[in-house]
LOMI-177532 format. One line per field, with one value per residue (C-alpha): residue number from 1; residue in one letter; x, y, z. Coordinates in nm, 2 decimals. Each point is the difference from the previous one (the first is absolute). Layout:
pos [NUM, ...]
code [A, ...]
east [X, ...]
north [Y, ...]
up [Z, ...]
# end
This chain:
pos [1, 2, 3, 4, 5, 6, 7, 8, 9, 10, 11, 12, 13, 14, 15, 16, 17, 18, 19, 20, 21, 22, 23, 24, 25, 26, 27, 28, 29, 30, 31, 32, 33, 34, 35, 36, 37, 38, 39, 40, 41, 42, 43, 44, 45, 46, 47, 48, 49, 50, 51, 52, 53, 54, 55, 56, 57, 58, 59, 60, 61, 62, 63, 64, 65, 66, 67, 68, 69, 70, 71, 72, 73, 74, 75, 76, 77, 78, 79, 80, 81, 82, 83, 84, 85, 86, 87, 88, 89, 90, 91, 92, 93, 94, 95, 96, 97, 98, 99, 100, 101, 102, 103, 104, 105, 106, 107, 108, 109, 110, 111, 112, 113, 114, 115, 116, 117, 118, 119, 120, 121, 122, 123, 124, 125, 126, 127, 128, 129, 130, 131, 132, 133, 134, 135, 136, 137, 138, 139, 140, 141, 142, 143, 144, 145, 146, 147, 148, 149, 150, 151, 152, 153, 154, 155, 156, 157, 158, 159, 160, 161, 162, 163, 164, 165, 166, 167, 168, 169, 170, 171, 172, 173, 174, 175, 176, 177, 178, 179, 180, 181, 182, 183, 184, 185, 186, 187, 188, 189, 190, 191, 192, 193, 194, 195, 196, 197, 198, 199, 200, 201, 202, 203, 204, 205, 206, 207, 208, 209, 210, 211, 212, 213, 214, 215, 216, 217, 218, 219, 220, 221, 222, 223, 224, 225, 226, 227, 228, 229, 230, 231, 232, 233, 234, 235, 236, 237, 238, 239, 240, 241, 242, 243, 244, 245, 246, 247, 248, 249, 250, 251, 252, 253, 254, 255, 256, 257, 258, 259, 260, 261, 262, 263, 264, 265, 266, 267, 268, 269, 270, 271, 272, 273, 274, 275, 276, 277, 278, 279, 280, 281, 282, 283, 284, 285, 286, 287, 288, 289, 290, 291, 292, 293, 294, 295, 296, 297, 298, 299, 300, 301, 302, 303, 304, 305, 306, 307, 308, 309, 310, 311, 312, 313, 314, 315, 316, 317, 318, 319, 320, 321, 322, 323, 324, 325, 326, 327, 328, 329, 330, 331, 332, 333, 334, 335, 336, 337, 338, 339, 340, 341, 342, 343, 344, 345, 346, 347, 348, 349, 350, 351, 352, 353, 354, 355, 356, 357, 358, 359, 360, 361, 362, 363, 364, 365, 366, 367, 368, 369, 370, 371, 372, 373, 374, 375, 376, 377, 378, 379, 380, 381, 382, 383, 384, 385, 386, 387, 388, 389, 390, 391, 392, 393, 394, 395, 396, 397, 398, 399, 400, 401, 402, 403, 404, 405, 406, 407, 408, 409, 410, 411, 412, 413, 414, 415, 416, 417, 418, 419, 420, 421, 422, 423, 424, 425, 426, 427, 428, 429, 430, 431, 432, 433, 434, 435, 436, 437, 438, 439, 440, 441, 442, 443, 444, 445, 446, 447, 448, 449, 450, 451, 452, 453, 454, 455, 456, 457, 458, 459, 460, 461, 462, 463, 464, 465, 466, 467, 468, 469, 470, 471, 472, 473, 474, 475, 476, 477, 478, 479, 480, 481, 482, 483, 484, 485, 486, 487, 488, 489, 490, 491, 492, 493, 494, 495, 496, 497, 498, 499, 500, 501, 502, 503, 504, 505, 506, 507, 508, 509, 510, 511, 512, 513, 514, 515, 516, 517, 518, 519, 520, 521, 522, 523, 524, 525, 526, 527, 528, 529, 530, 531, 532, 533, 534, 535, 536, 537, 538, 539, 540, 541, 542, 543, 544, 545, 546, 547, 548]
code [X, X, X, X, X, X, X, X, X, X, X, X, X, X, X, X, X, X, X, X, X, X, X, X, X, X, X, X, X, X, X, X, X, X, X, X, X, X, X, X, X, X, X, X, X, X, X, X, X, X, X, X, X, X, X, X, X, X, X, X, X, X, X, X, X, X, X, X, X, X, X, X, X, X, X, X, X, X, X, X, X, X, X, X, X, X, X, X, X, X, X, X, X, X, X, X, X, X, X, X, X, X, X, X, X, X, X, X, X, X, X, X, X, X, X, X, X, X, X, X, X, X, X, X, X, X, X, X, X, X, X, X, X, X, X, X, X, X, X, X, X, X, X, X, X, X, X, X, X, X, X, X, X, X, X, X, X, X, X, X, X, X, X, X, X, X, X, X, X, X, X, X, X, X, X, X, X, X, X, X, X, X, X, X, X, X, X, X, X, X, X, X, X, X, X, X, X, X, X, X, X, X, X, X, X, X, X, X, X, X, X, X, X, X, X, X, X, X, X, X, X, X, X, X, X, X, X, X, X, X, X, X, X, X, X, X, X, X, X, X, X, X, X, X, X, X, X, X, X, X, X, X, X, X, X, X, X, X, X, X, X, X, X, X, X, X, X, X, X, X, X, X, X, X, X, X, X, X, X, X, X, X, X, X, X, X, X, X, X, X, X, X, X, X, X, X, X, X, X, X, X, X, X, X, X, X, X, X, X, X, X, X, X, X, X, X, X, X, X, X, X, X, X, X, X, X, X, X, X, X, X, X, X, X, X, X, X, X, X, X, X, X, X, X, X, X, X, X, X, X, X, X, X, X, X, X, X, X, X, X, X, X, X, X, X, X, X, X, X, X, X, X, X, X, X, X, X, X, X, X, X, X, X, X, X, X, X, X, X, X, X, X, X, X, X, X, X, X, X, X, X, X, X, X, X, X, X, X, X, X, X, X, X, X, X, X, X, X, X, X, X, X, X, X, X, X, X, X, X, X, X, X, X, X, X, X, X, X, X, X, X, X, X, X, X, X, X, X, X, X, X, X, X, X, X, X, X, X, X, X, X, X, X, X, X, X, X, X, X, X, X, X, X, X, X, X, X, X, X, X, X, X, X, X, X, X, X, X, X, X, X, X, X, X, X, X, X, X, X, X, X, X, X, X, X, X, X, X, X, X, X, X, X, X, X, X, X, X, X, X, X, X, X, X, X, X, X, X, X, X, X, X, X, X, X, X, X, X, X, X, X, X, X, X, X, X, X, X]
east [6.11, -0.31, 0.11, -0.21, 0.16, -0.10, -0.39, -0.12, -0.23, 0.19, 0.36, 0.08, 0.28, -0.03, 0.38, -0.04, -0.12, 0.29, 0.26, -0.14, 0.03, 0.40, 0.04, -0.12, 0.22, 0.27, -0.09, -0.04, 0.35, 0.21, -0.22, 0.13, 0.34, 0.04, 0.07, -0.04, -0.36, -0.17, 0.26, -0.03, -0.37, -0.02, -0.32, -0.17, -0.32, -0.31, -0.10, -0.32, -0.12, -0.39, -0.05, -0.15, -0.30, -0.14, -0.10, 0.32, 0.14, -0.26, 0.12, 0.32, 0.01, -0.19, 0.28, 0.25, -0.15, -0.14, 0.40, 0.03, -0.25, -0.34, -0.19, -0.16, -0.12, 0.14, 0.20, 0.40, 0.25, 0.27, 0.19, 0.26, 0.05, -0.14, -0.19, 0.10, -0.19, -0.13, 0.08, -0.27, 0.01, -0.10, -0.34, -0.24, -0.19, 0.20, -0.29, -0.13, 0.32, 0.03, -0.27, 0.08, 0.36, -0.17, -0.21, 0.35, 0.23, 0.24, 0.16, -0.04, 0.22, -0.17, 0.27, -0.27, -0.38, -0.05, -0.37, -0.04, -0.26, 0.27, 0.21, -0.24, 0.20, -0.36, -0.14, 0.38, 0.25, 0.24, -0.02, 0.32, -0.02, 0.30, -0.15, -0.11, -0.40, -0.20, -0.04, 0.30, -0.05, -0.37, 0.21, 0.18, -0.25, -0.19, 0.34, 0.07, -0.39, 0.05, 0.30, -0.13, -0.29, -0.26, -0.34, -0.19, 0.17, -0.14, 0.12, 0.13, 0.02, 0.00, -0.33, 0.06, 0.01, 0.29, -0.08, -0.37, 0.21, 0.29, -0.33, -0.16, 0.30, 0.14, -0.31, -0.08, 0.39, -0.09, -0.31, 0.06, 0.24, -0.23, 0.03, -0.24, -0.06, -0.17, 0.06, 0.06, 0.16, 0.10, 0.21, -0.01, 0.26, 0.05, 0.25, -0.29, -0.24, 0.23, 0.04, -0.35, -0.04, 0.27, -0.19, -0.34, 0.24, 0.15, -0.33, -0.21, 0.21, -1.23, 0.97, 0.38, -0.05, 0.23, 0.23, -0.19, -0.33, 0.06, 0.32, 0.15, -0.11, 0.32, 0.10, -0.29, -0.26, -0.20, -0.14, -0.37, -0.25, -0.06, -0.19, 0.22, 0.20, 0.27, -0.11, -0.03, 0.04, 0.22, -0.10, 0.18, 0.07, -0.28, 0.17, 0.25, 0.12, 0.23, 0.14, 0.37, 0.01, -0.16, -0.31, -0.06, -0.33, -0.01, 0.12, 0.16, -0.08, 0.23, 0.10, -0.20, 0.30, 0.04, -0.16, -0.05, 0.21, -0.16, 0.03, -0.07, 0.29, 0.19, -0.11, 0.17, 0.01, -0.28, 0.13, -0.15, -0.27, -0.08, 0.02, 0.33, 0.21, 0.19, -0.25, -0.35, -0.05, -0.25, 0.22, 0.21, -0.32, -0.16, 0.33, -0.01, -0.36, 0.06, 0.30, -0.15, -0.34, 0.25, 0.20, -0.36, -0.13, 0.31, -0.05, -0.33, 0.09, 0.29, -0.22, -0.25, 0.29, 0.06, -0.30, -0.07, -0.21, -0.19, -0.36, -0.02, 0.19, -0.17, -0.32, -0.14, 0.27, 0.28, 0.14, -0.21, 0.17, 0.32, -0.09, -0.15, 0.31, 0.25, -0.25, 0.03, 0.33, 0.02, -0.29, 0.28, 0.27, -0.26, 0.05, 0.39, -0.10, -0.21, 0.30, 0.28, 0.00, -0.13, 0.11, -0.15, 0.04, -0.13, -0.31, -0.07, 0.02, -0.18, -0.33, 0.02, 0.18, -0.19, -0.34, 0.11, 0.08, -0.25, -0.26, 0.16, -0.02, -0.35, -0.09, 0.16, -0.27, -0.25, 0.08, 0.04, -0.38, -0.10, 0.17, -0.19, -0.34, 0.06, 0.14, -0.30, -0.22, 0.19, -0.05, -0.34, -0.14, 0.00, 0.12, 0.12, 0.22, 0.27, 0.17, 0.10, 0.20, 0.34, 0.31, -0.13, -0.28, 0.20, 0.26, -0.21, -0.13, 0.29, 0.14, -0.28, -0.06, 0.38, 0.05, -0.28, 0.21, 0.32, -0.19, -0.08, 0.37, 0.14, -0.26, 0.10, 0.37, -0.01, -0.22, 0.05, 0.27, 0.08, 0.28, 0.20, -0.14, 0.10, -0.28, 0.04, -0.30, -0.19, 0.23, 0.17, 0.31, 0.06, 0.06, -0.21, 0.17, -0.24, -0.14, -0.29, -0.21, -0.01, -0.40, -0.20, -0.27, 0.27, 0.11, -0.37, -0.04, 0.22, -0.13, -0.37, 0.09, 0.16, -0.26, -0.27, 0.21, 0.00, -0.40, -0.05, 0.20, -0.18, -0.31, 0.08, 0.17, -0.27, -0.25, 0.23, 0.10, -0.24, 0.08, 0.19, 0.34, 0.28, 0.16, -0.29, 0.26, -0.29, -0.06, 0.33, 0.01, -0.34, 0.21, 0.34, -0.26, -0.15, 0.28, 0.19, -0.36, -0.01, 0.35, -0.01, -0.34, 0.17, 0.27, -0.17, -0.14, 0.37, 0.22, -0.23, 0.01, 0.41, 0.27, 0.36, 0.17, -0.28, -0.22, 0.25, 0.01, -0.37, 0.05, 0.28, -0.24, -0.26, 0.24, 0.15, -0.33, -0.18, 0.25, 0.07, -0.39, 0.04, 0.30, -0.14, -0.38, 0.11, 0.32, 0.03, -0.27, 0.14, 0.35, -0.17, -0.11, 0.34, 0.20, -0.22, -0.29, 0.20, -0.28, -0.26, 0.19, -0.11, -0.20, -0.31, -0.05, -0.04, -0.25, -0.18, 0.05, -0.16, -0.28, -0.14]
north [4.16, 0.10, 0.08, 0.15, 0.34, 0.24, 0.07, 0.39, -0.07, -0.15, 0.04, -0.35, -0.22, -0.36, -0.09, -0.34, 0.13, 0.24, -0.28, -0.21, 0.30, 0.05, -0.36, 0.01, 0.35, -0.20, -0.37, 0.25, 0.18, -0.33, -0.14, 0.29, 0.00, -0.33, -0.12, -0.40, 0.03, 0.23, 0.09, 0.29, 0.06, 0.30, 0.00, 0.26, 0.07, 0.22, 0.05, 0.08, 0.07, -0.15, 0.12, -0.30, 0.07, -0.26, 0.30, 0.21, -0.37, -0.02, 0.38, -0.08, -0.31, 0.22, 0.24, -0.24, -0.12, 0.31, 0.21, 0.30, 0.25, -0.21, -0.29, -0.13, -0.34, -0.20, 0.35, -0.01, 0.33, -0.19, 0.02, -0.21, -0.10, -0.37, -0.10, -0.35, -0.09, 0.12, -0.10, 0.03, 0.07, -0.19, -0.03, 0.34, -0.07, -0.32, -0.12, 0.30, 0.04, -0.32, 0.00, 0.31, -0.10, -0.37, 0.20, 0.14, -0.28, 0.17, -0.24, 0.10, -0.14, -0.01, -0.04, 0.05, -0.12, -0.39, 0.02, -0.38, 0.17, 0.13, -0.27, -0.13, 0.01, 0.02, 0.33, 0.11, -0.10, 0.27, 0.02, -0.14, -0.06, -0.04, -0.07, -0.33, 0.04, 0.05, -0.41, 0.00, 0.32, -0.20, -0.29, 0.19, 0.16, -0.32, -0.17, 0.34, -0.04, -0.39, 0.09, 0.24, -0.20, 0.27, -0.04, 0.30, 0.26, 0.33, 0.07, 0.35, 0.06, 0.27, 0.12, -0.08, -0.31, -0.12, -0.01, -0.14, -0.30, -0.04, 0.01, -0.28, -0.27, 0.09, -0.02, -0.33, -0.14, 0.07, -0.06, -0.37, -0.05, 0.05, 0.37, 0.26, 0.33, 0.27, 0.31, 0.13, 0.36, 0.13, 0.31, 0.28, 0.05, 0.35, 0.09, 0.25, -0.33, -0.20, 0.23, 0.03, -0.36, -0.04, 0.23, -0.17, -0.30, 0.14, 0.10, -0.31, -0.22, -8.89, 8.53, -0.09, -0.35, -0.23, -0.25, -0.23, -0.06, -0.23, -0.17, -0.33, -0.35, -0.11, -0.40, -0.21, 0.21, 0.00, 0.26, -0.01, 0.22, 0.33, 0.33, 0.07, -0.25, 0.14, 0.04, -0.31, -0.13, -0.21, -0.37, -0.29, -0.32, -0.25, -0.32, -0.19, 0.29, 0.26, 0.29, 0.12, 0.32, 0.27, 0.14, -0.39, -0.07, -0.30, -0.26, -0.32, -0.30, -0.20, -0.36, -0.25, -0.13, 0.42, 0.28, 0.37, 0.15, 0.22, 0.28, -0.16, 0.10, -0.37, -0.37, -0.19, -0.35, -0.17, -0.22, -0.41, -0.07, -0.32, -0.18, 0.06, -0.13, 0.35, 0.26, -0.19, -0.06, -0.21, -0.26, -0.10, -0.04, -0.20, -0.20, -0.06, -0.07, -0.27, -0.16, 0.00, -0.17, -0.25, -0.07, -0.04, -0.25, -0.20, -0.05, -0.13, -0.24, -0.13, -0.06, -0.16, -0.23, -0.05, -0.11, -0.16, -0.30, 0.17, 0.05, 0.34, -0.01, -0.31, 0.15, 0.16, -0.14, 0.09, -0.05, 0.32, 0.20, -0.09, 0.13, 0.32, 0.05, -0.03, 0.20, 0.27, 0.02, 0.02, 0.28, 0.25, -0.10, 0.14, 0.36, -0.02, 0.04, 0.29, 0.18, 0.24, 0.10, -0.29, -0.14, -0.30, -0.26, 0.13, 0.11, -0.31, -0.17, 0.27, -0.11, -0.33, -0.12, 0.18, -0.09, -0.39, -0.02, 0.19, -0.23, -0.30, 0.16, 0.03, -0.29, -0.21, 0.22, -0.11, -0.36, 0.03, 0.15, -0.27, -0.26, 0.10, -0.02, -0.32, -0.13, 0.11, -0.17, -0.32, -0.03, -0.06, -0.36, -0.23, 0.38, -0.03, 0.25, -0.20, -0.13, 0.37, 0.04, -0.03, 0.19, -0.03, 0.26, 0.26, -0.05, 0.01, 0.31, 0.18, -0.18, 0.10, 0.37, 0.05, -0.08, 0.21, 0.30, -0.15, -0.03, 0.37, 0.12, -0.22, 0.14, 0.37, -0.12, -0.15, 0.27, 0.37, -0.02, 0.28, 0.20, 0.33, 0.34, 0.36, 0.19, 0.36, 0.19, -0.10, 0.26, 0.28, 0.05, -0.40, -0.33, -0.30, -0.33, -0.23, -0.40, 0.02, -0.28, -0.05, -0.11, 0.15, -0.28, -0.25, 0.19, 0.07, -0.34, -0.17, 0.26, -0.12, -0.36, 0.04, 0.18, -0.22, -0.32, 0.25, 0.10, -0.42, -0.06, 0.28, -0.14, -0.34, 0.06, 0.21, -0.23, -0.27, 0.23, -0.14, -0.39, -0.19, 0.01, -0.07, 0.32, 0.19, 0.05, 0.07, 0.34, 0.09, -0.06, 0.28, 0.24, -0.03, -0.01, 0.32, 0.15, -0.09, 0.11, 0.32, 0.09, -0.07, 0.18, 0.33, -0.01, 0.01, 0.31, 0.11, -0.14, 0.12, 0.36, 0.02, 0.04, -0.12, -0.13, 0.08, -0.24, -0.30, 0.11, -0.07, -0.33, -0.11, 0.14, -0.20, -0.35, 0.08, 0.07, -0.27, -0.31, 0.10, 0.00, -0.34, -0.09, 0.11, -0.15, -0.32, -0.09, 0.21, -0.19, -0.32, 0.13, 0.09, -0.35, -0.14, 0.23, 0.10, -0.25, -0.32, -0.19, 0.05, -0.10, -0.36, -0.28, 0.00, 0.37, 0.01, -0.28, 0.18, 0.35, -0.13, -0.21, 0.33]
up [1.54, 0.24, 0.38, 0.27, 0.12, 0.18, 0.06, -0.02, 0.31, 0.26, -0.15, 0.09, -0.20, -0.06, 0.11, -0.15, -0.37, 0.05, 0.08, -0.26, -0.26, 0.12, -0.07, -0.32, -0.11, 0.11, -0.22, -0.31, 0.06, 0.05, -0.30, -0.22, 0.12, -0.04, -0.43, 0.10, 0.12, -0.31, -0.26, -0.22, 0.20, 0.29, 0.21, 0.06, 0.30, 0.08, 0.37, 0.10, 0.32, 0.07, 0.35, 0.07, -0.18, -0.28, -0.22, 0.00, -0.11, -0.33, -0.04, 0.00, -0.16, -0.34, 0.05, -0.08, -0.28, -0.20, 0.09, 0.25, -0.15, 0.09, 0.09, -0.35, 0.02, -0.38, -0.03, 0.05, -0.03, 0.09, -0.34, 0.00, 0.36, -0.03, 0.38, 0.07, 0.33, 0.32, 0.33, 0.21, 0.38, 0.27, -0.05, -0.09, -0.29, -0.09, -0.19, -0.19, -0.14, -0.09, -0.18, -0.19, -0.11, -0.11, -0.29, -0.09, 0.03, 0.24, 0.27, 0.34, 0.33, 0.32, 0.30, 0.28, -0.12, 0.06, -0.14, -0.15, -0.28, -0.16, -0.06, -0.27, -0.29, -0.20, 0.16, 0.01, -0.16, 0.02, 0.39, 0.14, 0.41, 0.17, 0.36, 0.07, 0.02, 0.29, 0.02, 0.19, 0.26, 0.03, 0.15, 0.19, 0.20, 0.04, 0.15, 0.22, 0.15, 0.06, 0.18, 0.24, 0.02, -0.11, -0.16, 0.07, -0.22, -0.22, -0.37, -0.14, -0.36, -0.25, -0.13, -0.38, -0.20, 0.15, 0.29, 0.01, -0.26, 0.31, 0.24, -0.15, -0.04, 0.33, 0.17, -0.22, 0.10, 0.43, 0.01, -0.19, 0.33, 0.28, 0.07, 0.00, -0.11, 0.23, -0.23, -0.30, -0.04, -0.36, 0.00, -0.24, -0.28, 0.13, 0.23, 0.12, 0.04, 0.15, 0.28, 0.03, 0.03, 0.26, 0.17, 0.00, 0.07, 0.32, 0.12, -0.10, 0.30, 3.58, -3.93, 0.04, 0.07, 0.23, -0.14, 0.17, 0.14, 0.24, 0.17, -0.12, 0.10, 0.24, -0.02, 0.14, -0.16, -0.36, -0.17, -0.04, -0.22, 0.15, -0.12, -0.29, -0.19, 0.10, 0.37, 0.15, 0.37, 0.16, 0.18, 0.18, -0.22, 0.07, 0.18, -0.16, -0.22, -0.01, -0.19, 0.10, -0.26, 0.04, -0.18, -0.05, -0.28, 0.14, 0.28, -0.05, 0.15, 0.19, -0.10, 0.15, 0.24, 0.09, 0.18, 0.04, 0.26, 0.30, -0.27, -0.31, -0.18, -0.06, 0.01, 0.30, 0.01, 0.19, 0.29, 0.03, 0.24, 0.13, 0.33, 0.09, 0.34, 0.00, -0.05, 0.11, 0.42, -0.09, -0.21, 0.31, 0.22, -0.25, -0.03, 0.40, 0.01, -0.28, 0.18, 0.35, -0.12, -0.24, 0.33, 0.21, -0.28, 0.01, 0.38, -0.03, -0.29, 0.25, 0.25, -0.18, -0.14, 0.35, 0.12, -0.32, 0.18, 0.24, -0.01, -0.11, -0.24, -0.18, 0.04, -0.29, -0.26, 0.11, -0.31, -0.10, 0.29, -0.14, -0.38, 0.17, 0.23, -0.37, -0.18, 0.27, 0.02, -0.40, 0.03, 0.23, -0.25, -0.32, 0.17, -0.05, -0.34, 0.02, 0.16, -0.19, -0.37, -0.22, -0.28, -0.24, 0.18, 0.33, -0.15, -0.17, 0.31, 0.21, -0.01, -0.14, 0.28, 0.22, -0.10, -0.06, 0.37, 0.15, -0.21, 0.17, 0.34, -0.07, -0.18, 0.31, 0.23, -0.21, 0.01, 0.41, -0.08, -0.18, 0.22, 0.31, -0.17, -0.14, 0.38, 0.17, -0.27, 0.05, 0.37, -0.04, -0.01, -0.35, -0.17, -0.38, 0.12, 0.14, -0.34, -0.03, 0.30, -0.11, -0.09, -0.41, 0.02, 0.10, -0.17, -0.30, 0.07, 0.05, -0.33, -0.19, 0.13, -0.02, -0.32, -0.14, 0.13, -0.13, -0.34, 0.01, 0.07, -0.27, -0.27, 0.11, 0.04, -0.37, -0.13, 0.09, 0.33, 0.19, -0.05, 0.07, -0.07, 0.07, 0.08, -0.17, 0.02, 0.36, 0.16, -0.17, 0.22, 0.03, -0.19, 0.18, -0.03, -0.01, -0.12, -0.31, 0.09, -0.41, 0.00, 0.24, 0.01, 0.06, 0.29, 0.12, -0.05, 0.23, 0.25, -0.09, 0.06, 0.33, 0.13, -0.16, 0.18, 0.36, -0.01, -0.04, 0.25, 0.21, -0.02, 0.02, 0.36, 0.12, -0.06, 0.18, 0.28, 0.24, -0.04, 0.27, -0.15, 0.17, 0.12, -0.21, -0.27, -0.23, 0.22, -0.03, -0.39, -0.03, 0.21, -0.22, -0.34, 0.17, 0.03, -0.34, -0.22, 0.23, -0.04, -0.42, -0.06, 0.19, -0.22, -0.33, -0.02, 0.17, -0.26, -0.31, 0.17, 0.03, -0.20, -0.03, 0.32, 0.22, -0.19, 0.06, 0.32, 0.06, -0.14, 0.23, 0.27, -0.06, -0.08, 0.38, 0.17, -0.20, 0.06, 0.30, 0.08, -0.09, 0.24, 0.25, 0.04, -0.14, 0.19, 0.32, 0.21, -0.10, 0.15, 0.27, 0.07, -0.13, 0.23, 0.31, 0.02, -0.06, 0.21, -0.22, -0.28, -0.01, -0.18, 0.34, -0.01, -0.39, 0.03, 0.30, -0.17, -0.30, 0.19, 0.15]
# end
């Protein structure tokens, strides 16, 4: 057996050689005192002291093989003495012995050395190592740095072949894992050279690198390239992601019906928007403006139901006035829809319903429009004129314009309807509630028509406003149309540029200020002269009225 005793320069002892050597005294005594384990065989042992040095080992190693008087390599004195093995220590000059005793067929037992060369059984097959390789002390380094979280570390190995082997797979194993190496120290195989090198170590500071070379990425952050690879810097999860580990590669994005937190280290669920009664002023002043303009309309349809035979009320078809008044009232009930969360249903009849009425409401303008052009053309002498005059025309052309609409909506209704949709990606911290229109054209379309039916009508009353009608309800239809193509032509370019709840907000907006436009030019003079200018409201000052 080779130990490492004490060195002649520095009169050192290596106290774990020395307790390995008592140990093994001890295994050969209860070996030999023992006649179960090898009967009838006593062991006997040779112990040599390497100082630590790889060629005191070879010197040694030819000692035991040539006898006590010399070192003579293929030479043995031992007579009859017969050398069974070696046991080598923990590592000096593993290999070169190993080598040695392969040529000779000698075993050797290594208790320390974990050098994966020699367990090839080809190269040696007489080499028996009872550690478990260095495979396993690899791993556990790697998991020790992963623990502490380092990746900036130096290596320090002996300066033989060992060594520069162990060099080479452990810095193979780290560096496979992310970590880096900053330095590389190899220490002599000298006890002389290794204090030397601790040395240089020591001081070298009508060169001993930090565990780390920079600080971990908390929660919230990622990790993204930096100088090194194994440097990097830290930056805040884009939106919609997050990271709740620390040193994170990579954030995680939230589920579509989930956000980021104000730190970015969990997904929270994102609260419903949409017009609500609880949390939006504006729903309950919408509500009131609604109910008091429904309220105000149902007034004026009472008293024109009242004064159902009077004058002003028969002038101008008042058959008309009373389609207007229904479709007015059904105009303020379409924004009941437009309020709270919708569902299927509500968005099917959203803007079906709402463009159906409003088209009536403007299709029985147009008729007043057409009815006043065709009365002032029929007052003249031997006109053709007069076989038009009638209750038919009109009625016609709200039929006919009506049901174009009505056409429209049923296509879209039968085709692509609106429904329900959850609105994930407008806003990050937010899930918008809101109708799909299904087909865009179909929606654009009913909006096209109605405005199409409100520019004729437009024109058509401006070009009448100057003829003697009675009560000059042909001004009063220009101001309403005015107003209701004003009103719709503001709120195009404000309802493309919105999103969510503010964009059926606009829309209500512009169904209040629009019908209500309507209301008012067409049906509060003639309440006027219902209510407060009951005089005037007979069959001689029509007939005078329209004479001038």
């Amino acid at each position: 057996m080779a130990v490492s005793g004490e060195d002649s320069l520095f009169g050192c002892i290596d106290h774990t050689e020395y307790r390995n050597l008592l140990a093994f005294i001890f295994a050969v005594d209860e070996i030999n005192q023992n006649p179960d384990i090898l009967p009838n065989i006593t062991l006997g042992y040779h112990v040599y002291d390497i100082c630590g040095n790889a060629r005191k080992s070879l010197q040694n190693l030819f000692q035991i093989l040539s006898g006590k008087t010399g070192e003579f390599p293929n030479y043995s004195c031992r007579g009859g003495n017969k050398f069974a093995g070696l046991i080598g220590n923990l590592r000096t000059a593993t290999t070169p012995v190993a080598q040695i005793l392969r040529l000779y067929g000698y075993p050797q037992i290594s208790y320390g050395t974990s050098d994966t060369l020699l367990s090839d059984r080809t190269l040696y097959p007489n080499f028996f190592q009872l550690f478990q390789g260095d495979q396993v002390q690899y791993k556990a380094i790697l998991k020790l740095l992963k623990y502490y979280g380092w990746n900036w570390v130096g290596i320090i190995v002996s300066n033989d072949d060992i060594g520069e082997r162990e060099l080479q797979e452990l810095s193979h194993v780290i560096t496979s894992h992310g970590i880096c190496i900053e330095v590389i120290i190899k220490m002599s195989d000298t006890m002389e050279g290794i204090y030397k090198d601790l040395a240089i170590i020591e001081k070298s500071t009508s060169q001993i690198p930090w565990a780390r070379c920079n600080d971990f990425c908390p929660p919230g952050y990622r990790k993204a390239p930096g100088y090194n690879t194994c440097c990097y810097r830290c930056v805040p999860c884009s939106e919609g992601e997050m990271s709740n580990v620390t040193d994170s590669d990579n954030c995680l994005r939230c589920p579509d019906n989930e956000y980021p937190d104000e730190d970015k280290v969990k997904c929270i669920l994102k609260p419903y928007e949409f017009l609500s009664y609880k949390d939006d002023i504006i729903v309950p002043i919408f509500f009131s403006i609604s109910v008091f303009f429904l309220i105000l309309t149902l007034f004026i349809l009472g008293i024109f139901i009242l004064y159902w035979d009077t004058p002003v009320v028969r002038a101008n078809n008042r058959n008309l006035s009373f389609l207007l008044l229904v479709s007015i009232v059904l105009s303020f009930l379409c924004v009941f829809l437009f309020l709270a969360s919708p569902v299927d249903i509500t968005c099917m009849l959203r803007q079906t319903a709402f463009g159906v009425t409003f088209s009536v409401a403007v299709s029985s303008l147009l008729a007043k429009t057409i009815m006043v052009c065709i009365a002032f053309k029929a007052t003249k002498p031997g006109s053709t004129w007069r076989k038009w005059v009638g209750a038919k025309v009109s009625n016609f052309v709200v039929l006919i314009c009506s049901s174009v609409q009505i056409l429209i909506n049923v296509i879209w209704l039968s085709t692509c309807p609106p429904f329900q949709e959850f609105d994930t990606q407008t806003y990050q911290g937010k899930i918008i509630v809101q109708c799909n229109e299904g087909s865009a054209i179909a929606f654009y379309c009913v909006l096209g028509y109605m405005g199409l039916l409100a520019a004729v009508s437009f024109i058509i009353a401006f070009l009448a406003r100057t003829l003697p009608d009675s009560f000059n309800e042909a001004k009063y239809i220009t101001f309403s149309m005015l107003v209701f193509c004003s009103v719709w032509i503001a709120m195009i370019p404000a309802y493309l540029s919105t999103k969510g709840k503010y964009m059926v907000a606009v829309e209500i907006f512009a169904i209040l200020a629009s019908t209500a436009g309507l209301l008012s030019f067409m049906f509060f003079p003639k309440c006027y002269i219902l209510l407060k200018k009951t005089k005037t409201n007979n069959r001689r000052h029509l007939l005078q009225k329209r004479n001038q």
